[in-house]
C-alpha positions as CSV (number, residue, x, y, z in Angstrom):
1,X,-1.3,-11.0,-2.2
2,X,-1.8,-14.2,-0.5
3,X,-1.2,-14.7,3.3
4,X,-2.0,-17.7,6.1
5,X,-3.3,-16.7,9.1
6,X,-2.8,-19.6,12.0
7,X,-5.4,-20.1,14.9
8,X,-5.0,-22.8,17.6
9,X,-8.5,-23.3,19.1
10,X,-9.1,-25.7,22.1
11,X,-12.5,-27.2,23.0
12,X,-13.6,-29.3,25.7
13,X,-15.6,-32.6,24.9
14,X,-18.6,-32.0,23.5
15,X,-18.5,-28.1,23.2
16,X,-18.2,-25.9,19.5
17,X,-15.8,-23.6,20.2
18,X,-15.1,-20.8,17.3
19,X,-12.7,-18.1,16.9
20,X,-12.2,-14.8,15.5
21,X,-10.1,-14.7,12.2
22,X,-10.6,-11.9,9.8
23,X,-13.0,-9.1,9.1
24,X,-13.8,-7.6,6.5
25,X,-12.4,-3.8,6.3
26,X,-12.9,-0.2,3.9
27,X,-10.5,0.1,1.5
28,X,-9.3,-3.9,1.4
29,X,-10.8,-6.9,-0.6
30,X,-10.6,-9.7,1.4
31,X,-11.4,-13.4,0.0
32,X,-11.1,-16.2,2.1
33,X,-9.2,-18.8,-0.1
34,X,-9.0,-22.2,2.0
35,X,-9.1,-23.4,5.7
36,X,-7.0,-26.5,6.6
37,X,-7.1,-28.5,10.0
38,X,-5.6,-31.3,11.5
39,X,-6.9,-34.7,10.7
40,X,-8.9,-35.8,13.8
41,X,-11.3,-38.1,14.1
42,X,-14.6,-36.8,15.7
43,X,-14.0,-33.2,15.0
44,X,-16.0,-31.3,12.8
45,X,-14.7,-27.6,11.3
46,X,-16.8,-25.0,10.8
47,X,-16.3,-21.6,9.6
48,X,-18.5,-18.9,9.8
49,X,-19.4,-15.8,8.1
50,X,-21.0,-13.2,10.9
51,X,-24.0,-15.7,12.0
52,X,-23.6,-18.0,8.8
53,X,-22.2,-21.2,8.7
54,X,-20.3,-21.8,5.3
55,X,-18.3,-24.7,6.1
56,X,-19.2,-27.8,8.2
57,X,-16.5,-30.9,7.6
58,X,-15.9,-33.6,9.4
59,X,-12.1,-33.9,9.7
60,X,-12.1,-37.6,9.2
61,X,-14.2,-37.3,5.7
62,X,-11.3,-35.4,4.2
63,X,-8.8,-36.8,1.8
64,X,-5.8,-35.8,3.4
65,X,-4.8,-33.8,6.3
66,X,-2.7,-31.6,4.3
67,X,-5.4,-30.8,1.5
68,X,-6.8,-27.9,2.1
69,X,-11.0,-27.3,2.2
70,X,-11.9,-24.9,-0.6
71,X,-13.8,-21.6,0.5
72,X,-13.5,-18.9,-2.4
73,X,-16.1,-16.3,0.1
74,X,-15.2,-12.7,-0.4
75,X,-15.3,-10.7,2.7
76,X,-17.6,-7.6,2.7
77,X,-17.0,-4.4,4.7
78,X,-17.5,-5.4,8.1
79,X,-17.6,-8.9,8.0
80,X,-16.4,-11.5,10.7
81,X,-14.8,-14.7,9.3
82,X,-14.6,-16.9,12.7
83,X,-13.2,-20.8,12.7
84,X,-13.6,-23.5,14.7
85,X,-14.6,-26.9,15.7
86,X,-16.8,-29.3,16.7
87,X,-15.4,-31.7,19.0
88,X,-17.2,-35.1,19.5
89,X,-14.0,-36.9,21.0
90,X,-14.3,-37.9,24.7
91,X,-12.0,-35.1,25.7
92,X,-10.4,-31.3,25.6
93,X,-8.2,-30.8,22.2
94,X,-6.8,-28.0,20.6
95,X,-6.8,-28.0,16.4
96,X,-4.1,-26.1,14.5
97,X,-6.2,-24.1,11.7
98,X,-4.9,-22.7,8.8
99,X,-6.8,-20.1,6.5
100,X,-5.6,-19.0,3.6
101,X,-6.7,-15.1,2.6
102,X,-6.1,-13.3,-0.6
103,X,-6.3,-10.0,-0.1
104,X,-5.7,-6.9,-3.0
């Protein structure tokens, strides 16, 4: 079964501000699909699993706003999947992001 979970994460300028999503849990597989953000310039969207980073985009470099990134990383047992951004604008914003999660 698929499912979208929705995080709205604010960072002032300058700061990398990153969010819990999903963790990994006994008796679940979890695979994170996609994430999807709003198309901003100077933002760059990171995802991380526990410590490592496994995605690093710069919002502007993508396609299309509404195309999402492609992540395809099973969760293990005990696993934090955390997103977030970069922000390199001259001020505070908040991103909408969108993962995508199959879980069975």
């Amino acid at each position: 079964m698929f499912r979208t979970i929705d995080k709205d994460v604010t960072a002032g300028a300058g700061l990398e501000v990153v969010v819990e999503a999903i963790a990994g849990v006994s008796g679940k597989h979890r695979r994170i699909v996609s994430v999807q953000q709003e198309k901003v310039a100077s933002v760059i969207l990171r995802c991380y699993v526990d410590q490592d980073r496994i995605v690093d985009v710069a919002s502007e470099i993508e396609a299309l706003s509404d195309v999402p990134i492609p992540v395809d990383y099973p969760l293990a047992e005990g696993q934090s999947f955390r997103v977030g951004f970069l922000n390199q604008t001259g001020g505070g914003i908040t991103q909408h992001i969108m993962i995508v999660v199959e879980e069975t």
